[in-house]
N, C-alpha and C positions, 0 to 999 in steps of 0.2 A: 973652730967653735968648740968650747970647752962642754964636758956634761956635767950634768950639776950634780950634786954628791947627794946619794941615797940615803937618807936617814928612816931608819925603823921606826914606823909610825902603828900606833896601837891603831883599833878599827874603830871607825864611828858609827852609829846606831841612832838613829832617829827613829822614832814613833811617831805614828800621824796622829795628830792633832781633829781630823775629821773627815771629809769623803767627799770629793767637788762631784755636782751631776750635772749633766747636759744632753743634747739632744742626739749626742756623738756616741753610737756603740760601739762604733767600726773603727780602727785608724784610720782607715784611706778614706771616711767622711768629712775628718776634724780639717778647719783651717790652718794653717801654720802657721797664722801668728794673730794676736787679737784683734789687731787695726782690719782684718780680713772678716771679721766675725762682727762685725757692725751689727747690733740689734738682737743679737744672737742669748737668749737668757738661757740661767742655769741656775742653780743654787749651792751653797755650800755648806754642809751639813757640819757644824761643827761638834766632837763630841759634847755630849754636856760638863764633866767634868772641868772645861776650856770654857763655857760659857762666859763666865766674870771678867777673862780678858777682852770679850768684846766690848766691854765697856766704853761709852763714848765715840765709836767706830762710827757712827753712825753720822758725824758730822763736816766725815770724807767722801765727795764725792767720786774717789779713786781708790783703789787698796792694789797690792801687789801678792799675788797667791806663790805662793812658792810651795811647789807639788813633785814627786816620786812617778818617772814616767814608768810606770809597772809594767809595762809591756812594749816596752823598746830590750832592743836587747844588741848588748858593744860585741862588735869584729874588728874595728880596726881604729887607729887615729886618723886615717885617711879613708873622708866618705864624699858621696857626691851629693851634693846638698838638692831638695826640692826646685830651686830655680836657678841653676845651673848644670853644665852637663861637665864640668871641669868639677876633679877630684880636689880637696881643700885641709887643710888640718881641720879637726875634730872641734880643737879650739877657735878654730876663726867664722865658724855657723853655729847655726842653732838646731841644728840635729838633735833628735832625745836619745840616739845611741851614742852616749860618751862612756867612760870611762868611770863615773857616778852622775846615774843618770836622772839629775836634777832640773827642772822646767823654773818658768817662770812666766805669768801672765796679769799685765794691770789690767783688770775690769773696772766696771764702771758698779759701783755700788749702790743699788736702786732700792732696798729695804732692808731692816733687818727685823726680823721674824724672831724672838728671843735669840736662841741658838744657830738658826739658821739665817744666811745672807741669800737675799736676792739679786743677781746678779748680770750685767747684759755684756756684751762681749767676748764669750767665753769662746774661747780655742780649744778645750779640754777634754780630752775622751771622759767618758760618763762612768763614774766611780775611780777614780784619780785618788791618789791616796794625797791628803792636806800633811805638809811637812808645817807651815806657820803662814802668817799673814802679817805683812803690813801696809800702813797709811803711806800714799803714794803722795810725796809731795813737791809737785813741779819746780819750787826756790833748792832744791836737795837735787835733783836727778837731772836737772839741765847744764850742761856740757857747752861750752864755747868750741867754733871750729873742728867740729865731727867731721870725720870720716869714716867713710862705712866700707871701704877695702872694694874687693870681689861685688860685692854685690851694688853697688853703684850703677854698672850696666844689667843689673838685673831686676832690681826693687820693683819696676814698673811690672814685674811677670806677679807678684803676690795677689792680688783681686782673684784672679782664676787657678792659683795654685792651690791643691789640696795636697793630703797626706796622699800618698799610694801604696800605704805600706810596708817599704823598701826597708825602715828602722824596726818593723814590730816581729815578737819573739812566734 
């Protein structure tokens, strides 16, 4: 197995965009992943400077949040995921302690309040910093012949799986 050649890369910097809320203050309360969060509302504060890009948003009943887990904090590429007890690359879960530690969550998009989305399904610890948003479009995201690895004999554990904290700084 060959390793792949190191190129110096400058650093990237993202700004949030705005501040997801939810019901979730704790890690170990939030669900781990949306489909677990059924009914579950929140809001997403966007700043208002970002307002004008919500333009037209409103005609999706889906959006895909892509957020800054600000309090996961990386130890290693090798972690043991929420519903498994076997150790996994970093890459083949959805841990929020990665390496840049970026989330992602489709909600279900239920109003929008000028600046502010109302939202249900949310997974998201409460004040989540907003990297960007987009329209989640099922003809775009659907995949023929998925496979889902490791987690195939475990998917059925998500309904009762919560955080426990295991990831948070």
């Amino acid at each position: 197995m060959s390793k792949a050649k190191s190129y110096p890369l400058e650093e990237i910097c993202y700004r949030p965009i705005g501040v997801i809320h939810s019901p979730f203050k704790e890690p170990k309360d939030v669900p781990i992943q949306a489909s677990a969060a059924r009914g579950i509302r929140g809001t997403v504060d966007v700043f208002p400077e970002f307002e004008e890009g919500l333009k037209d948003i409103e005609g999706f009943s889906h959006v895909i949040l892509i957020y800054h887990f600000h309090r996961a904090r990386f130890k290693s590429l090798l972690v043991r995921p929420y519903m498994d007890e076997n150790y996994h690359g970093v890459f083949a879960t959805r841990a929020p302690a990665r390496p840049n530690p970026i989330g992602i969550s489709i909600v279900r998009l239920v109003e929008r309040r000028g600046n502010v989305l109302i939202v249900e399904d949310v997974d998201v610890l409460d004040g989540t910093p907003l990297l960007d948003i987009k329209p989640y479009v099922p003809e775009f995201d659907y995949r023929e012949g998925v496979r889902t690895g490791w987690l195939e004999e475990n998917v059925h554990k998500l309904p009762e799986a919560k955080d426990d904290g295991r990831f948070a700084k």
